[in-house]
C-alpha positions in Angstrom: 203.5 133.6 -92.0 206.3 131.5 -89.8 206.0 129.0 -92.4 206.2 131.2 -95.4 209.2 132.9 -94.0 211.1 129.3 -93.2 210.5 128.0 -96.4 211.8 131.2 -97.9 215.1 131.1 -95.3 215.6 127.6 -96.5 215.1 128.8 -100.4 217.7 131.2 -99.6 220.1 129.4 -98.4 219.9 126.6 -100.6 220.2 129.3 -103.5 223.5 130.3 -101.4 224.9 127.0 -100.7 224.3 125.8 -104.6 226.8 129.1 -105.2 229.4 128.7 -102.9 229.8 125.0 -103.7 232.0 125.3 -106.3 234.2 127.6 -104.1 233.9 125.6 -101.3 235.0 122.1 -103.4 238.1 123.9 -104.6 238.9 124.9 -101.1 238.3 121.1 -99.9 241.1 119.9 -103.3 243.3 122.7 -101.6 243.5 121.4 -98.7 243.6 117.6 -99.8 246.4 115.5 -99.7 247.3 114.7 -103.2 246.5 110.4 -103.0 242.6 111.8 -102.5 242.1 114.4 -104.7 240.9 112.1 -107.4 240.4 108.8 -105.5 237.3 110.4 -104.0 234.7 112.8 -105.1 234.3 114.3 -101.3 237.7 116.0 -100.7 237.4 117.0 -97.2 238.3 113.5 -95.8 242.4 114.1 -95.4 243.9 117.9 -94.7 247.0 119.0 -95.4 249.1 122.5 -96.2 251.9 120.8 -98.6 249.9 122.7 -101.2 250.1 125.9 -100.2 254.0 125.6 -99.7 254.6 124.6 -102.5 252.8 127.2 -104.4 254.4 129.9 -102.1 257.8 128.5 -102.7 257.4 128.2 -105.9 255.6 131.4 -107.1 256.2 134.7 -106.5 252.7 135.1 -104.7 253.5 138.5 -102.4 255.0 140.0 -105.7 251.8 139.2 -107.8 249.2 140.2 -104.8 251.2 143.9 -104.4 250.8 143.8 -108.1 247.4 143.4 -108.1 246.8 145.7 -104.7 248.2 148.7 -106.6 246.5 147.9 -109.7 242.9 147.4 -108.1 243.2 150.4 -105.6 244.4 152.3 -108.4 241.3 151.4 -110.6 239.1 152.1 -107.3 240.0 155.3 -106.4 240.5 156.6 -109.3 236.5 155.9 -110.3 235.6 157.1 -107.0 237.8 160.1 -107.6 236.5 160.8 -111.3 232.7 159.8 -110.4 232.5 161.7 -107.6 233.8 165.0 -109.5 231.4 164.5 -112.2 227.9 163.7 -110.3 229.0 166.9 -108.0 229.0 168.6 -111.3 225.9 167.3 -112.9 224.0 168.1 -109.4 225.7 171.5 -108.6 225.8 173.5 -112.0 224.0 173.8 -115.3 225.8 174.3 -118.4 224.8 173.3 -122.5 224.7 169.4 -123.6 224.4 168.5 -119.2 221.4 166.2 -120.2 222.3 164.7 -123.1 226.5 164.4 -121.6 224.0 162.8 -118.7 222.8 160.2 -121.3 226.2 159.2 -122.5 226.9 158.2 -119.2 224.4 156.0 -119.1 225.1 155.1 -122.6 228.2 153.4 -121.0 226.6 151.7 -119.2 225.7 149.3 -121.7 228.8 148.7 -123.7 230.9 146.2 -122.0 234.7 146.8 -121.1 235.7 143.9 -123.7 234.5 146.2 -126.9 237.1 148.4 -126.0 239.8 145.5 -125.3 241.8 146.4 -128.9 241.8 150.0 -129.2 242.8 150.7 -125.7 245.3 148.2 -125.8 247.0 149.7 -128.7 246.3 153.3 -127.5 248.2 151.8 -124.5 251.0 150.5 -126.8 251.3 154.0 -128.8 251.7 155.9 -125.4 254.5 153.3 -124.4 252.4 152.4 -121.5 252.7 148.2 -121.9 254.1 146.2 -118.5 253.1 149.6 -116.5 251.1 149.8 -113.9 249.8 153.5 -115.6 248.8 151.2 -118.6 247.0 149.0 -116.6 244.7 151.3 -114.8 244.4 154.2 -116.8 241.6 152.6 -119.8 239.4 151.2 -116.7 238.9 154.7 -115.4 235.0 154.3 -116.5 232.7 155.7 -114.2 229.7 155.3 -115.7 227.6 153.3 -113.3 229.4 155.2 -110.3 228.3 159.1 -111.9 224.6 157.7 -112.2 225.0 156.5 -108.4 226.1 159.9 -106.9 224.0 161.9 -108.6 220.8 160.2 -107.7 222.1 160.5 -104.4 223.3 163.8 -104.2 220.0 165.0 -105.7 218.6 164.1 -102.4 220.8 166.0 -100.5 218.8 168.6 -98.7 219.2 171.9 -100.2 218.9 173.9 -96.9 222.4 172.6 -95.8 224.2 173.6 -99.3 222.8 176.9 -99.4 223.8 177.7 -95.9 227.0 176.3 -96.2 226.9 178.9 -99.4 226.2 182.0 -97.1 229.0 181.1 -94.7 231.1 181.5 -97.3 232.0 177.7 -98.5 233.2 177.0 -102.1 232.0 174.1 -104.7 235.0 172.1 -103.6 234.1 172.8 -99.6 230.6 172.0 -100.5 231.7 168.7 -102.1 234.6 167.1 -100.0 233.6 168.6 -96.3 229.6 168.1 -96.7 228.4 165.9 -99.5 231.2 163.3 -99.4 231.2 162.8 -95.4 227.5 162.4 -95.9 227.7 160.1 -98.4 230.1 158.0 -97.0 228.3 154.4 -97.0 228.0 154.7 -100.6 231.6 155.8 -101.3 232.9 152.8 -99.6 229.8 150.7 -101.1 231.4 152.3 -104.7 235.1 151.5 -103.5 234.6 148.0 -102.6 232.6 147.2 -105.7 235.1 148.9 -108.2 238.0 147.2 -106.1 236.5 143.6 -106.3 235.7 144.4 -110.1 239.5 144.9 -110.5 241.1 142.2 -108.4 239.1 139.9 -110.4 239.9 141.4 -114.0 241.9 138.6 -116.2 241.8 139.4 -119.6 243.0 143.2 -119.3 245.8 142.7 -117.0 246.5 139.8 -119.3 246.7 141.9 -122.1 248.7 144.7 -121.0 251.0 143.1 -118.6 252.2 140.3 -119.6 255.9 140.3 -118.2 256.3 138.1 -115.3 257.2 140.9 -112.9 254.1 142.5 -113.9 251.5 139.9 -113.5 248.4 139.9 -111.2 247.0 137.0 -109.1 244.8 136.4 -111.8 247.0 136.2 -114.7 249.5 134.2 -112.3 247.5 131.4 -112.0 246.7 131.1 -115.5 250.2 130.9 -116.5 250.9 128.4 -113.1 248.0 126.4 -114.9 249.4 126.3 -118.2 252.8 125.3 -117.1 254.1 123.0 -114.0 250.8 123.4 -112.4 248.9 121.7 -115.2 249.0 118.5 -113.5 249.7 119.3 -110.1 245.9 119.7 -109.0 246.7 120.3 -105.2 249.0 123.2 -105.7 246.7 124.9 -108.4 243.5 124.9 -106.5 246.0 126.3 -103.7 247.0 129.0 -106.3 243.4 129.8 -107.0 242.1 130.0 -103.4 245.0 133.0 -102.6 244.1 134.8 -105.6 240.0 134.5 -104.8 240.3 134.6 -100.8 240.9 138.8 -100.2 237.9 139.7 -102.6 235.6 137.4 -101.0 236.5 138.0 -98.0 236.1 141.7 -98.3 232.8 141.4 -99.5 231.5 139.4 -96.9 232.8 141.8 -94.5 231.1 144.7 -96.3 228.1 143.2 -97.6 225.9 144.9 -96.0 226.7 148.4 -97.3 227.0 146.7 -100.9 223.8 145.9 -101.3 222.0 148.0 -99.3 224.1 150.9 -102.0 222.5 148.7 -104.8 218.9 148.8 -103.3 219.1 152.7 -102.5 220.4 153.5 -105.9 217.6 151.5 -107.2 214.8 153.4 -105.4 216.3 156.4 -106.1 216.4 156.2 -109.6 
């Protein structure tokens, strides 16, 4: 059994290490100084920060990181907002279509957010919503996966509590923000942190809709960096690339835990 379990550890982690590497090399190019970058294929030899000044002299980076803050937490809590409403609503009241509304949900599910890349963008342009961050946020408002979540777990939710909340004299709204959603807080923030990290690390949307410089996310800035003087300046770009990856991974190795212990309940329970 000690065996099994050390050869599984070292499974593991070799499965862990052969996904990070590529993360990991273009923190060693970061940090490089520029003679070594391609005069060896092992870049952690020489260390230096010229890199990073020069791409936060440069670039705008606070500008594009506040963009994409607002645009991500936007995204995030208006899913958790909108999929917490609607499992509260599939749980706590019946009404004609619920099942088959249900099913459309889940019917989301399955078609990807790039289907929907041209008509949103011109219902965007129609509502004179390009370069805003309104524009930006409201098409992703998709709470598919996030209904289906809740309302597994809410129909767990022991009954008892509800209807006694009921006979002191509590409302839907009570029953929802002062005893389902404190009791479901691990997979709120579970939901949060995987719609926020979803959005950071959207390209092709914010692309899309915002593409004035004032309005650009990390993503989208180091695409353009790429294209233009940092084409050639390897150092600086990996540098670029690091900032704009750094905060989401970060945050998920700091919350890891109640992201995929979410995923394994939601599993079980459905």
């Amino acid at each position: 059994m000690a065996r099994r379990r050390a050869w599984l550890a070292a499974l593991l982690g070799a499965a862990a290490l052969f996904n990070l590497a590529p993360f990991l090399y273009q923190v060693g190019l970061s940090l490089a100084p520029s003679e070594r970058i391609f005069s060896s294929p092992w870049p952690f030899m020489g260390f230096t920060l010229d890199h990073y000044r020069y791409v936060l002299e440069k670039l705008p980076m606070w500008q594009y990181a506040w963009n994409t803050l607002v645009f991500a937490l936007g995204v995030s809590l208006g899913h958790l907002l909108l999929s917490l409403l609607a499992a509260y609503a599939f749980v706590r009241y019946r009404f004609p279509l619920q099942e088959a509304l249900f099913a459309l949900f889940l019917v989301s599910l399955m078609v990807p957010f790039v289907v929907t890349y041209l008509p949103s963008y011109l219902l965007v342009a129609k509502m004179g919503l390009l370069n805003t961050f309104p524009g930006l946020i409201l098409p992703m408002l998709t709470a598919g996966y996030g209904v289906f979540l809740l309302r597994q777990h809410f129909r767990h939710f022991p009954r008892e509590i509800l209807e006694a909340a009921l006979v002191d004299g509590a409302d839907g709204f009570a029953l929802l923000f002062r005893i389902l959603a404190p009791a479901s807080l691990p997979t709120l923030v579970a939901l949060f942190l995987i719609a926020l990290i979803g959005a950071w690390n959207q390209f092709v949307w914010p692309g899309l809709v915002a593409n004035r410089p004032d309005m650009y996310v990390l993503t989208v800035a180091v695409q353009r960096f790429a294209g233009g003087e940092g084409g050639s300046a390897w150092g600086p770009l990996m540098a670029a690339s690091v900032i704009a990856t750094l905060p989401a991974f970060l945050l998920f190795l700091l919350f890891r835990r109640v992201v995929l212990e979410t995923f394994m309940e939601g599993g079980v329970r459905a």
